[in-house]
N, C-alpha and C positions, 0 to 999 in steps of 0.2 A: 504494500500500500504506500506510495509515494506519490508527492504530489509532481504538476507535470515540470517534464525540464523548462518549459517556455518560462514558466512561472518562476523557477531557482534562479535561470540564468537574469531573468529582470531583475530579479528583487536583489541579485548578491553578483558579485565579483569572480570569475576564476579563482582569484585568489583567495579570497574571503573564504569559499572554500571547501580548498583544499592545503587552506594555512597546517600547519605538523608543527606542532612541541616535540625536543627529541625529549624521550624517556629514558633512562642507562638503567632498562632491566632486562634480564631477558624475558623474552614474547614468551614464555610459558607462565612466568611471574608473574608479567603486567597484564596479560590477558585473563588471568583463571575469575570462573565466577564462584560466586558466594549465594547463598540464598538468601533470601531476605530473612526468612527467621532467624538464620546465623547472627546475619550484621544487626539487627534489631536485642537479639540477647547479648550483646556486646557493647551496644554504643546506646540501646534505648531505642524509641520512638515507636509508632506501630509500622503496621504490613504492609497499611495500605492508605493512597496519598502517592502526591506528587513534590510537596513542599512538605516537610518533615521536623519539627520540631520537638526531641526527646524531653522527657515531661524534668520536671526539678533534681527532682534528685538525680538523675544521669547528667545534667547540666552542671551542678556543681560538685561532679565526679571529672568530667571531663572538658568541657565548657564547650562543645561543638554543636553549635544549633543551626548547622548551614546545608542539610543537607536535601540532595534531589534525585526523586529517580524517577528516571525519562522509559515507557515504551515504545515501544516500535508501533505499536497500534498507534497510537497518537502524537506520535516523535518519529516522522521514519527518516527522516533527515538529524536524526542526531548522533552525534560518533560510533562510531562500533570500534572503532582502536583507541587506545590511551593516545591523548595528545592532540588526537586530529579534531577537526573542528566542525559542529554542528548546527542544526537547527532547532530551535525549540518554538511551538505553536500554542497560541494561546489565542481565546475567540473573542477576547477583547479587542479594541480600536490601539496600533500602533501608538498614533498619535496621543491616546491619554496616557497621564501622565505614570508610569511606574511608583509603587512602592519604593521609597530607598534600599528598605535589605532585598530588592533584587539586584541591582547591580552590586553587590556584594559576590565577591568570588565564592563560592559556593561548590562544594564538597560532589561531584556528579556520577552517578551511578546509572546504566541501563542495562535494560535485562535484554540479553540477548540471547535466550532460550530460554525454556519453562526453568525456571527456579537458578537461572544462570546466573548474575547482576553482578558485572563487572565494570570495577572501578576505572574512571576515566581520566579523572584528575582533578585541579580546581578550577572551574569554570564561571566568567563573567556572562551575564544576560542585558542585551540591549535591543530594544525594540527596533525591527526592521520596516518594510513595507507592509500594508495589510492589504489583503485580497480585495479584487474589486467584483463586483456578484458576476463579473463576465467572465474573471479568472476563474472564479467557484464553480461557476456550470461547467468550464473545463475540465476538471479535475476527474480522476477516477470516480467511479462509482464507488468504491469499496470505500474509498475518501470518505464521499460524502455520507456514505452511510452511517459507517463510525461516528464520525463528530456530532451529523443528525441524533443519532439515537443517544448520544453520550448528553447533546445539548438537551433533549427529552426529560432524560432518567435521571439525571446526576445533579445535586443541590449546587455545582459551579455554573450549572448551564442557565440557573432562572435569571439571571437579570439579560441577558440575549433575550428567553422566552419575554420576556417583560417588554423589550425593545419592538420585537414582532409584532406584539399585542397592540402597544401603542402606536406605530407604524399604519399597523392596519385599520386599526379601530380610528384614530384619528387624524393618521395621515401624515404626522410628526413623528424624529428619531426621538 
């Protein structure tokens, strides 16, 4: 499920990427995955989430309240090697303004097999282009399926649903 190259090559650079941090491990070390219930009895926080925040007591154990873990289902432009540099989607408007602790380097993790979630490195978040509804009917089906049913079902998706309502109902974002 990726979205289409028309749309990557707009929004981002060659370079941007296929930016590489070098890593000095070897690819057996930097690559291996963990499971989440692993890294969670270790470090705190729960299973399940995207923005991860381990409760008090793991925080004044270790003080790490930065962490992220990206899938494929909803990240498929996000690294799959340590280092290399990714995409991350969120169904907010580019343009509004970010939280501070996201451009915060932050601790990144994606699962790149059932129960896989391999450490990526520390990663910065800055809001890029946002989709234009011409670029969204582009996109795979499987795309839009996902993110539809996620915007549906999942308590992140009601202020979009809210957007639509008002939209329709009164003709204003």
């Amino acid at each position: 499920m990726l979205l289409s190259d028309e749309f990557l090559l707009d929004a981002l650079t060659w370079e941007g990427l296929n930016h590489r941090y070098p890593v000095p491990l070897p690819e057996g070390v930097a690559e291996f995955g963990l499971s989440r219930k692993y890294i969670c009895s270790l470090y705190g926080g729960c299973r399940r989430g995207t923005f991860i925040k381990p409760g008090d007591e793991w925080l004044g154990w270790h003080g790490l309240d930065d962490w992220v873990y990206l899938t494929m289902e909803f990240a498929p432009h996000a690294p799959t090697k340590p280092g290399r540099s990714g995409l991350f989607f969120a169904c907010n408007r580019a343009t509004e303004t970010w939280p501070p602790e996201i451009n915060k380097p932050r601790r990144l993790f994606v699962r790149l097999a059932h129960s896989q979630w391999v450490y990526m490195g520390q990663y910065r978040m800055a809001p890029g282009l946002s989709l234009t509804a011409d670029a969204w009917k582009q996109q795979k089906d499987q795309v839009r399926r996902t993110w539809t049913r996620s915007i549906l079902h999942k308590q992140w998706g009601f202020q979009n649903l809210a957007r639509i309502w008002i939209r329709k109902e009164k003709g204003v974002d």
